[in-house]
Structure formats: structure tokens, C-alpha cells
N, CA, C and O atoms as a Tripos MOL2 file, in Angstrom:
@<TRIPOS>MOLECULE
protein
  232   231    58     0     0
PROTEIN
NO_CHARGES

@<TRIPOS>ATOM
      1 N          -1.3380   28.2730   -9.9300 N.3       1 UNK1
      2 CA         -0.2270   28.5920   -9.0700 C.3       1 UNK1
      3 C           0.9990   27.8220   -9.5340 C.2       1 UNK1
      4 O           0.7790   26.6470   -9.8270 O.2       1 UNK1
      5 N           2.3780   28.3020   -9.6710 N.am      2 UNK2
      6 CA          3.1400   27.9260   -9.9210 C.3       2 UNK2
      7 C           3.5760   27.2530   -8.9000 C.2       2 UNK2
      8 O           3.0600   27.0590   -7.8000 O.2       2 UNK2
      9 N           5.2030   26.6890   -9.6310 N.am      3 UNK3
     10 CA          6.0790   26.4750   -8.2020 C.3       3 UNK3
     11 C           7.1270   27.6490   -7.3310 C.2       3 UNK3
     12 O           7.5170   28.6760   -7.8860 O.2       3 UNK3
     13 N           7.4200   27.3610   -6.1660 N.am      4 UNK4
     14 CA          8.1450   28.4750   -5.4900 C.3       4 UNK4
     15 C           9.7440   28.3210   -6.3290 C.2       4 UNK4
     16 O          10.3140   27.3370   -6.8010 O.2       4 UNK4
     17 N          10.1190   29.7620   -6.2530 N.am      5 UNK5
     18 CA         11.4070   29.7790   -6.5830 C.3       5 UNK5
     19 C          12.5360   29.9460   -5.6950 C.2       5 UNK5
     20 O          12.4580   29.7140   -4.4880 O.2       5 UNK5
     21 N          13.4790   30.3060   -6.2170 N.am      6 UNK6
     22 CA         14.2600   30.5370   -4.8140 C.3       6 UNK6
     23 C          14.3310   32.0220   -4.1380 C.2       6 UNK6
     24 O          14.6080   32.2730   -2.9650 O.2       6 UNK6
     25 N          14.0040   32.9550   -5.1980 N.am      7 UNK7
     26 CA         12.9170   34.0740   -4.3720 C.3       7 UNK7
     27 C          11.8270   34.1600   -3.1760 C.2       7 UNK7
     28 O          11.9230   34.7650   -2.1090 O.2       7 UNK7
     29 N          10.8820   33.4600   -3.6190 N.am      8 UNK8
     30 CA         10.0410   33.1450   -3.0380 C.3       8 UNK8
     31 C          10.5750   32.1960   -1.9360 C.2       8 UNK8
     32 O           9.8800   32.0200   -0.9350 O.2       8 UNK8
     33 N          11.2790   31.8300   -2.0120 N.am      9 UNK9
     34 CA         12.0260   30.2910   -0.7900 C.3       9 UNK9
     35 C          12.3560   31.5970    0.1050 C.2       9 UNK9
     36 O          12.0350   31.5870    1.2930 O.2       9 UNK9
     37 N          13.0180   32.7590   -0.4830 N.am     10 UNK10
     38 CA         14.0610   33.2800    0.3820 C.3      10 UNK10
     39 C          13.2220   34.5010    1.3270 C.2      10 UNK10
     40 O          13.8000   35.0660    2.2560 O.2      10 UNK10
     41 N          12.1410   34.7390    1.0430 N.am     11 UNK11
     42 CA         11.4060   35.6070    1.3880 C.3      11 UNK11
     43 C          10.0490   35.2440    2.3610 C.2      11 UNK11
     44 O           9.3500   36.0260    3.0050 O.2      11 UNK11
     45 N           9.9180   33.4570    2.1960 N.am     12 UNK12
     46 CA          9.0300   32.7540    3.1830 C.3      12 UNK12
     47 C          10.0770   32.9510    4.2340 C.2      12 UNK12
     48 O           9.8160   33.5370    5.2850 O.2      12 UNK12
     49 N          11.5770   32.3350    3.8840 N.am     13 UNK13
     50 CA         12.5040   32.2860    5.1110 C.3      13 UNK13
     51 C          12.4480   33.5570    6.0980 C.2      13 UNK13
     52 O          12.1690   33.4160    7.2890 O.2      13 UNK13
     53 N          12.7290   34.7970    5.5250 N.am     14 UNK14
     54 CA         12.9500   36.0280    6.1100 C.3      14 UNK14
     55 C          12.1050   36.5170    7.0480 C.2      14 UNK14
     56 O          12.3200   37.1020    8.1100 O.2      14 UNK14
     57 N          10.9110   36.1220    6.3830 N.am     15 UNK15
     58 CA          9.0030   36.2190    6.9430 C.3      15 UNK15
     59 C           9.4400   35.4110    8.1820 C.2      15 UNK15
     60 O           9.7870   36.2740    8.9880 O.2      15 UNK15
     61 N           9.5580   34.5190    8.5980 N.am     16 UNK16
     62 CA          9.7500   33.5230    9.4660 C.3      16 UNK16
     63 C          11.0530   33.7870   10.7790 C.2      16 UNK16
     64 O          11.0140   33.4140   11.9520 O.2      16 UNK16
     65 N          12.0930   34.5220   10.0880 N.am     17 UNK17
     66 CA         12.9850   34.8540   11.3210 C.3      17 UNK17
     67 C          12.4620   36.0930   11.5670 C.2      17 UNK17
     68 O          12.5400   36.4840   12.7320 O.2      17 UNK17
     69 N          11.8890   36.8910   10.6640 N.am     18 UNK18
     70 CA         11.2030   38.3820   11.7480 C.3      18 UNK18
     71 C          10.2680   37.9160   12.7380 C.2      18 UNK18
     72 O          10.2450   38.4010   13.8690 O.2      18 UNK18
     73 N           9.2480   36.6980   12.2420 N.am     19 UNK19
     74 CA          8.1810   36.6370   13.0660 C.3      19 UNK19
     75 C           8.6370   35.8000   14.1170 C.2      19 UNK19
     76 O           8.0410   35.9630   15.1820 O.2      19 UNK19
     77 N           9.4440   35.0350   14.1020 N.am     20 UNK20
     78 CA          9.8890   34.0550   14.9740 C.3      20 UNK20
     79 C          11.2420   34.3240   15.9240 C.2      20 UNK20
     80 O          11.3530   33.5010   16.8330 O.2      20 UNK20
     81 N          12.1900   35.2480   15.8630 N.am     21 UNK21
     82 CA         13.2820   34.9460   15.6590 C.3      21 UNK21
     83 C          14.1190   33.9200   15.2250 C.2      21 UNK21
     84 O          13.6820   33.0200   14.5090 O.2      21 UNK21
     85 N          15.6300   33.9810   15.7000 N.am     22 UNK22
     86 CA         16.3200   33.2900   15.6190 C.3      22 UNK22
     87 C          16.7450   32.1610   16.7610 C.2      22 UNK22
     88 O          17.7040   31.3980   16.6420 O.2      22 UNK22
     89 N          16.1040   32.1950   17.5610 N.am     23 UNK23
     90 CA         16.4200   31.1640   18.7760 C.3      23 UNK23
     91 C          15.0800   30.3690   18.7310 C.2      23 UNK23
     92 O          15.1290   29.2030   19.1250 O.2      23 UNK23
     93 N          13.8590   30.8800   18.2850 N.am     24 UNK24
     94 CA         12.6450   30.1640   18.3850 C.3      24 UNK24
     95 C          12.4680   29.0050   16.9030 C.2      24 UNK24
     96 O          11.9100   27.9310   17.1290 O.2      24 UNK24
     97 N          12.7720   29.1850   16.0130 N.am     25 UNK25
     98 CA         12.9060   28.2930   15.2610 C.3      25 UNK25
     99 C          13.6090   27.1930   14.8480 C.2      25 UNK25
    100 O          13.4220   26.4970   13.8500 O.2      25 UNK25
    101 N          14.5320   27.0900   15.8080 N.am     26 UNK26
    102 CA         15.2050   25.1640   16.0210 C.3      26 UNK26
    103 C          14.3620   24.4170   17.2630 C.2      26 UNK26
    104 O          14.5420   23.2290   17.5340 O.2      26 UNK26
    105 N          13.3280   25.3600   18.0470 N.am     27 UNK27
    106 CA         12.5890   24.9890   18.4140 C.3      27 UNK27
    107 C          11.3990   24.4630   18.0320 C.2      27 UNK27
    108 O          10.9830   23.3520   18.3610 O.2      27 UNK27
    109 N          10.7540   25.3900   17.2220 N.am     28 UNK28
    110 CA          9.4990   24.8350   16.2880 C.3      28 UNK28
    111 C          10.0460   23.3790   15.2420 C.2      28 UNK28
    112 O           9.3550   22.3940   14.9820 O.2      28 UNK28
    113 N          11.3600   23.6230   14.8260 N.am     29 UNK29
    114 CA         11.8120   22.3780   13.9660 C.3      29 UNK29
    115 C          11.3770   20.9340   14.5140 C.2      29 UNK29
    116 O          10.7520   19.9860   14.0390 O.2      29 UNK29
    117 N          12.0670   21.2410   15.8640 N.am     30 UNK30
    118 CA         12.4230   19.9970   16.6960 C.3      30 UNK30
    119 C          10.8100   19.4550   16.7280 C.2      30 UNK30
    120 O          10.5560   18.3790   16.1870 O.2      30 UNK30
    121 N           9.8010   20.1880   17.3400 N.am     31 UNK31
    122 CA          8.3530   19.6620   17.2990 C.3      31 UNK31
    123 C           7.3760   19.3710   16.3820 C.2      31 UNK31
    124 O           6.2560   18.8710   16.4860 O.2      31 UNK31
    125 N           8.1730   19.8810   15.2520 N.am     32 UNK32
    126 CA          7.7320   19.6510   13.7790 C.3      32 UNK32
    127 C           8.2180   18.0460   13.4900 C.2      32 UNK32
    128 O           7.4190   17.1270   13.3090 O.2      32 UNK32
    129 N           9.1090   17.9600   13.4880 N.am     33 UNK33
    130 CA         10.3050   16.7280   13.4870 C.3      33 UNK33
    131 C           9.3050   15.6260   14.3840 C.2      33 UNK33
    132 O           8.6580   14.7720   13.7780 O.2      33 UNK33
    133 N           9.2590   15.7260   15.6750 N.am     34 UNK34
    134 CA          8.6280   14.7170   16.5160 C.3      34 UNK34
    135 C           7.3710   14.5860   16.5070 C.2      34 UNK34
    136 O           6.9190   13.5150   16.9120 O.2      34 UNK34
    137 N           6.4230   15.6640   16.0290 N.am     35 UNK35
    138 CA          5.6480   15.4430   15.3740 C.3      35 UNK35
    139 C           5.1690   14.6970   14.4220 C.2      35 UNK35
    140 O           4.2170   13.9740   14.7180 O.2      35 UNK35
    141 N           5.5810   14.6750   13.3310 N.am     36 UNK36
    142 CA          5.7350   13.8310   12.0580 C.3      36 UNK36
    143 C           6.2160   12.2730   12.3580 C.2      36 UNK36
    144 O           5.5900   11.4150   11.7340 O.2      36 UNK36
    145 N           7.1380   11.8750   13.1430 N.am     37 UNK37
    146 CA          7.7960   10.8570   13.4910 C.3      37 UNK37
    147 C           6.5260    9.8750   14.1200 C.2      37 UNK37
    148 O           6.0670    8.8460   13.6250 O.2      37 UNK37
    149 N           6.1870   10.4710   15.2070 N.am     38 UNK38
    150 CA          5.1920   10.2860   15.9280 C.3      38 UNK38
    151 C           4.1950    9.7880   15.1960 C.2      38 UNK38
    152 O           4.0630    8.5660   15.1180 O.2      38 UNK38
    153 N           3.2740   10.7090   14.4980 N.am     39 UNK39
    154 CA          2.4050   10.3900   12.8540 C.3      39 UNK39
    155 C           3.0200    9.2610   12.3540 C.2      39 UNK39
    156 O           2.3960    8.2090   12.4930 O.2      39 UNK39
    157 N           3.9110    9.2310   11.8980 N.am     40 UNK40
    158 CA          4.9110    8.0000   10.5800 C.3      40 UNK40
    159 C           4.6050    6.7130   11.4770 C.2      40 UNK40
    160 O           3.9440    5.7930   10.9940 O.2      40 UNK40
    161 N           5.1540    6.6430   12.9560 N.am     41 UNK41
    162 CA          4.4760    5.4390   13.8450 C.3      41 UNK41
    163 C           3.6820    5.1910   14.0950 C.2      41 UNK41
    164 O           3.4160    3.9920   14.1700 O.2      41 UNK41
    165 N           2.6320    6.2920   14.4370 N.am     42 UNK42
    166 CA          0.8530    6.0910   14.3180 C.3      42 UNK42
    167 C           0.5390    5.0970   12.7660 C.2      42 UNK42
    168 O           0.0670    3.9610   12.8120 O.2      42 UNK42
    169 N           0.7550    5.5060   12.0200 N.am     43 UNK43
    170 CA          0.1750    5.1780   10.4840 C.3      43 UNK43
    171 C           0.3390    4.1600   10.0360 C.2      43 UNK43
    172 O          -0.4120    3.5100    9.3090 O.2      43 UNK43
    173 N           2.2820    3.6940   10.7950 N.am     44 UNK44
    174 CA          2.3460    2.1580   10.3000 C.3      44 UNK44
    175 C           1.7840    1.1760   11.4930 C.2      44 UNK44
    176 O           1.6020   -0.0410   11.4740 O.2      44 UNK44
    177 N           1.6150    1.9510   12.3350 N.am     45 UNK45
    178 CA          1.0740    0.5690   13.4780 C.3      45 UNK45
    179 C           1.7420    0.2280   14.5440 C.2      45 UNK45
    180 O           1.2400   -0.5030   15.3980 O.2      45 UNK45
    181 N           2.8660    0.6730   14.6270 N.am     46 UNK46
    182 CA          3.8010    0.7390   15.9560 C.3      46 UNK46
    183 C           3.2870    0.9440   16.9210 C.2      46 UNK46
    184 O           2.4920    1.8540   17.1550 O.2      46 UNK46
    185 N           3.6880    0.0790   17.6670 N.am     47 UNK47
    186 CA          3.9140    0.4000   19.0540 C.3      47 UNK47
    187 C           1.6950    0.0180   19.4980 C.2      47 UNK47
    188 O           1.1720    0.0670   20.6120 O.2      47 UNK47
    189 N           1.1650   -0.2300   18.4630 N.am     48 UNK48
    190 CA         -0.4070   -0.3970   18.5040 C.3      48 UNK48
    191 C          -0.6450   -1.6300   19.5340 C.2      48 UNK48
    192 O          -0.5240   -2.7840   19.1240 O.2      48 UNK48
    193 N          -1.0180   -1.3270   21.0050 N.am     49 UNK49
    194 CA         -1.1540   -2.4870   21.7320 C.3      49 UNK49
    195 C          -2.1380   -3.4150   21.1260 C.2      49 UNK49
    196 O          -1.7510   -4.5800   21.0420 O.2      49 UNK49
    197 N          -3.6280   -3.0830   20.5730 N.am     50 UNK50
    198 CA         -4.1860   -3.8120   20.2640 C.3      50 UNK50
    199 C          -4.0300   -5.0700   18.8110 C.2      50 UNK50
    200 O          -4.5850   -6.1120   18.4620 O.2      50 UNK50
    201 N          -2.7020   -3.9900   18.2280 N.am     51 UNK51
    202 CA         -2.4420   -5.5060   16.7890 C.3      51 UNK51
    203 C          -1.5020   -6.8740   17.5840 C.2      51 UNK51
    204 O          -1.2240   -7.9820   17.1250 O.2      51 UNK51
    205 N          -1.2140   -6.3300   18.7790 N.am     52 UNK52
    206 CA          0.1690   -7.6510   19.3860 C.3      52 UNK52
    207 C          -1.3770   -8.4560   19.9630 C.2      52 UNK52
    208 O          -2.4560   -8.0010   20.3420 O.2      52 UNK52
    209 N          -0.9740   -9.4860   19.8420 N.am     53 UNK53
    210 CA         -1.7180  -10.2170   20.5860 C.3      53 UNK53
    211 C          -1.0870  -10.4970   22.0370 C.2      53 UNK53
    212 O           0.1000  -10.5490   22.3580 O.2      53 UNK53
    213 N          -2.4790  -10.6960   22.9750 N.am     54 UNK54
    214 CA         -2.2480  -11.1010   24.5880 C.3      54 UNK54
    215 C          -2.2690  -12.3690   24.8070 C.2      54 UNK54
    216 O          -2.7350  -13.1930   24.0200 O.2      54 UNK54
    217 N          -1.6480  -12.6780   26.1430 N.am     55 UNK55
    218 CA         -1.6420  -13.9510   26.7650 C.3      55 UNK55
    219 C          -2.5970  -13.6510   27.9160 C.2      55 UNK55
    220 O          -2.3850  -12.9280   28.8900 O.2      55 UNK55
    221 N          -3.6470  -14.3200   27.6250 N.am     56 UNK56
    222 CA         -4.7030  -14.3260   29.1510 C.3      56 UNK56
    223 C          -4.5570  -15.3860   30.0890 C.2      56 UNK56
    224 O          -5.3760  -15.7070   30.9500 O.2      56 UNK56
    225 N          -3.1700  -16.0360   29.7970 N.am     57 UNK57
    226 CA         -2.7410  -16.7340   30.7770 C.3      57 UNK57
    227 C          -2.2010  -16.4770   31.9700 C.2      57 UNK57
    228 O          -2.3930  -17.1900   32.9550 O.2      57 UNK57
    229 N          -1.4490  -15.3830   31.9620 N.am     58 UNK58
    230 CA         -0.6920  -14.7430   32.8260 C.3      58 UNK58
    231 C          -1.4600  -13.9110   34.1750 C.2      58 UNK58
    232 O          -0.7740  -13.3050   34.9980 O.2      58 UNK58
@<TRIPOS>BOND
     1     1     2 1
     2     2     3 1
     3     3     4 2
     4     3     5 am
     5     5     6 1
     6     6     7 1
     7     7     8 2
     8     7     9 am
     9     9    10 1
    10    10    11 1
    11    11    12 2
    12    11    13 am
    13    13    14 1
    14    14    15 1
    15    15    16 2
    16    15    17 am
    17    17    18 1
    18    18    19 1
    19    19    20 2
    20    19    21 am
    21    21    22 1
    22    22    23 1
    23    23    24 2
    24    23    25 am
    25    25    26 1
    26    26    27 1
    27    27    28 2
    28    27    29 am
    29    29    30 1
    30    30    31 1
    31    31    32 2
    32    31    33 am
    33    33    34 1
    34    34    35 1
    35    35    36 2
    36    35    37 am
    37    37    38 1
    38    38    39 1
    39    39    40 2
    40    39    41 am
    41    41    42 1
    42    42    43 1
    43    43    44 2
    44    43    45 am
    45    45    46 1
    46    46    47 1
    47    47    48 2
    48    47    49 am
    49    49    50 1
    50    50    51 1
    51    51    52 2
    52    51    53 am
    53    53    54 1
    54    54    55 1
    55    55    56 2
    56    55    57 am
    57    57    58 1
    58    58    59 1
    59    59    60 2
    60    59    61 am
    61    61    62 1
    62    62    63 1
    63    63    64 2
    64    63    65 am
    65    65    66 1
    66    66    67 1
    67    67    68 2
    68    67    69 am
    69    69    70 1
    70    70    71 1
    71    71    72 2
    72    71    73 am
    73    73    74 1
    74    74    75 1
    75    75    76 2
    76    75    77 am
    77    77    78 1
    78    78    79 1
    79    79    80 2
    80    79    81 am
    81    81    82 1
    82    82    83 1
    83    83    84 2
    84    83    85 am
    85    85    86 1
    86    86    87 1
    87    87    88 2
    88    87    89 am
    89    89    90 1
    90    90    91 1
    91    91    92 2
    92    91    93 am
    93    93    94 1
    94    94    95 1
    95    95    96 2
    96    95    97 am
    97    97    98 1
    98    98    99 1
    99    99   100 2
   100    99   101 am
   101   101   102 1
   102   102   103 1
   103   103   104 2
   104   103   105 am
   105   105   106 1
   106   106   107 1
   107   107   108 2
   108   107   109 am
   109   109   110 1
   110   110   111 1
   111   111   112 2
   112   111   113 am
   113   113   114 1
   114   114   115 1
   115   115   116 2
   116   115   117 am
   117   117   118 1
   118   118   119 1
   119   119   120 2
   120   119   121 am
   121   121   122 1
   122   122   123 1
   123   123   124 2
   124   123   125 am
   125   125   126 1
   126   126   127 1
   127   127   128 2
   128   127   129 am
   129   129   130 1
   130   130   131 1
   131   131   132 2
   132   131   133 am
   133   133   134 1
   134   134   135 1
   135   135   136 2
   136   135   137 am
   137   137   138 1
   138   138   139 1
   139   139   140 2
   140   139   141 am
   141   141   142 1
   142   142   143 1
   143   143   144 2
   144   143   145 am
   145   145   146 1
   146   146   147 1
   147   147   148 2
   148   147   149 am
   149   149   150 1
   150   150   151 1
   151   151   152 2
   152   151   153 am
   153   153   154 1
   154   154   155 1
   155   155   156 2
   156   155   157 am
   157   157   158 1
   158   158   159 1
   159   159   160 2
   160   159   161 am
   161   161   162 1
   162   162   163 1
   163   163   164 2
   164   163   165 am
   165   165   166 1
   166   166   167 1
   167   167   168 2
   168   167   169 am
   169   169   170 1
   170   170   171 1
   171   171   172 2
   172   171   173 am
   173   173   174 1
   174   174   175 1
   175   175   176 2
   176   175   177 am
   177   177   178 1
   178   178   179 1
   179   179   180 2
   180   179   181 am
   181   181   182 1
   182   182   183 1
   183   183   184 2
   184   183   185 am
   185   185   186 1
   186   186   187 1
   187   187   188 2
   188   187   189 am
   189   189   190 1
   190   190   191 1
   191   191   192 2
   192   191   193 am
   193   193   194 1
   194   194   195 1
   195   195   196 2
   196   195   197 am
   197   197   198 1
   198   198   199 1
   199   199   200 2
   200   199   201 am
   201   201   202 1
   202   202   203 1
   203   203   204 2
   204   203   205 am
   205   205   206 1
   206   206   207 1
   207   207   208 2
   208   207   209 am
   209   209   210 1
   210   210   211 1
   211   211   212 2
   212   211   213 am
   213   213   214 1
   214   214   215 1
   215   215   216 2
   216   215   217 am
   217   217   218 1
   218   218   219 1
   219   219   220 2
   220   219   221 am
   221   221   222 1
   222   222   223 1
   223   223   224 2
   224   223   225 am
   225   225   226 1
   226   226   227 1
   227   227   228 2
   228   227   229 am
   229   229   230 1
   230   230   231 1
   231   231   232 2
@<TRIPOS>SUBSTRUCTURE
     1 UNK1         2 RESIDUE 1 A UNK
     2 UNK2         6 RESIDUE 1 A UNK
     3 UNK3        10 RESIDUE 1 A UNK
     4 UNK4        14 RESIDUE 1 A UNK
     5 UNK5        18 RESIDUE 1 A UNK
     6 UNK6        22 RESIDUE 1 A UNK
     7 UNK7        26 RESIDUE 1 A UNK
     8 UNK8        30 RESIDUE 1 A UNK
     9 UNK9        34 RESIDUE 1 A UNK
    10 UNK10       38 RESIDUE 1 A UNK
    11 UNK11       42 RESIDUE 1 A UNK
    12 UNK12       46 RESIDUE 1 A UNK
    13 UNK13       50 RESIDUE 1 A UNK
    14 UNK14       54 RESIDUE 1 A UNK
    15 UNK15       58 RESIDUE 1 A UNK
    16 UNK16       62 RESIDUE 1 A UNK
    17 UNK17       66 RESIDUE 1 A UNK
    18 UNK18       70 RESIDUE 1 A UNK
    19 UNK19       74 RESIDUE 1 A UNK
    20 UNK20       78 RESIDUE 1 A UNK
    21 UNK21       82 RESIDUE 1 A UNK
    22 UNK22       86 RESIDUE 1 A UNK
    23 UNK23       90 RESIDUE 1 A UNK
    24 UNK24       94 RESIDUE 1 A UNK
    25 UNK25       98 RESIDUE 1 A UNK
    26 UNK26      102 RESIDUE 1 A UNK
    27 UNK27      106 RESIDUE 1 A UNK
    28 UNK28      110 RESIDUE 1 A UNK
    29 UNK29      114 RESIDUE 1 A UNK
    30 UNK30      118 RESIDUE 1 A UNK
    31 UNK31      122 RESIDUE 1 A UNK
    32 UNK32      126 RESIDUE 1 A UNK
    33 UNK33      130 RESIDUE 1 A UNK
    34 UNK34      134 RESIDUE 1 A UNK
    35 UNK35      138 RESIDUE 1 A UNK
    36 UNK36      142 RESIDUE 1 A UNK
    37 UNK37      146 RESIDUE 1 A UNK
    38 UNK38      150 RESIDUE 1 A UNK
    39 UNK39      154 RESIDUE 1 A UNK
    40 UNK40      158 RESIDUE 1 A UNK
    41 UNK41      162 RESIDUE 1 A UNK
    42 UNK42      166 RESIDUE 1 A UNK
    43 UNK43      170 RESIDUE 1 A UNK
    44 UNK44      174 RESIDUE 1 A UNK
    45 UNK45      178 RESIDUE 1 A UNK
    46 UNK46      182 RESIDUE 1 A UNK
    47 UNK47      186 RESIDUE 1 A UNK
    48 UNK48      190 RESIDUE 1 A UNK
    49 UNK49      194 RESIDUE 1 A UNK
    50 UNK50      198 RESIDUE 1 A UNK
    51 UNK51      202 RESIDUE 1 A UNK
    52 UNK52      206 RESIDUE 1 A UNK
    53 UNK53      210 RESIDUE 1 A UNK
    54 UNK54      214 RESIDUE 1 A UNK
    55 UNK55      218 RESIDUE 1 A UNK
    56 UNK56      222 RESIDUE 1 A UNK
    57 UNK57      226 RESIDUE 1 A UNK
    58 UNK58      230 RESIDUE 1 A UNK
């Protein structure tokens, strides 16, 4: 398999506003987007309650 060209770029695109329209796909972006973000913080460890250490003093 090769790589895509800009044919092929332009014809995944087209595929995608018939099946989707045009109002539904800055929608799918956005959850694609926060998706991934979400992942990228999972992976490095953010926000991971169990790497902070506790005070069992409190």
C-alpha cells in the first residue's frame, strides 16, 4: 500500500461530508480532539491520584 495523495485526501474528505454532513463534523472533531487529550493525560500520569502521595494525618 502506498501513501495517500491528494486525490485520495480529497475523496476520503467528500466520503465524509456526504455521510456526515456539514454541521456534524466540527462535532465529531471536537470529541476526537478531547478524546486524544484525555488519552495524552491518561498515558503521562496526570491527574493519577494514586502516583501523589497522601497524608494520613489529616
Amino acid at each position: 500500500m502506498g501513501r495517500l495523495g491528494p486525490l485520495e485526501i480529497t475523496i476520503i474528505v467528500l466520503v465524509l461530508l456526504l455521510l456526515f454532513g456539514g454541521k456534524k463534523i466540527p462535532e465529531l472533531m471536537r470529541g476526537l480532539g478531547s478524546g486524544m487529550k484525555e488519552f495524552k493525560k491518561a498515558a503521562s500520569g496526570e491527574g493519577d491520584d494514586q502516583s501523589t502521595p497522601q497524608n494520613p494525618s489529616k
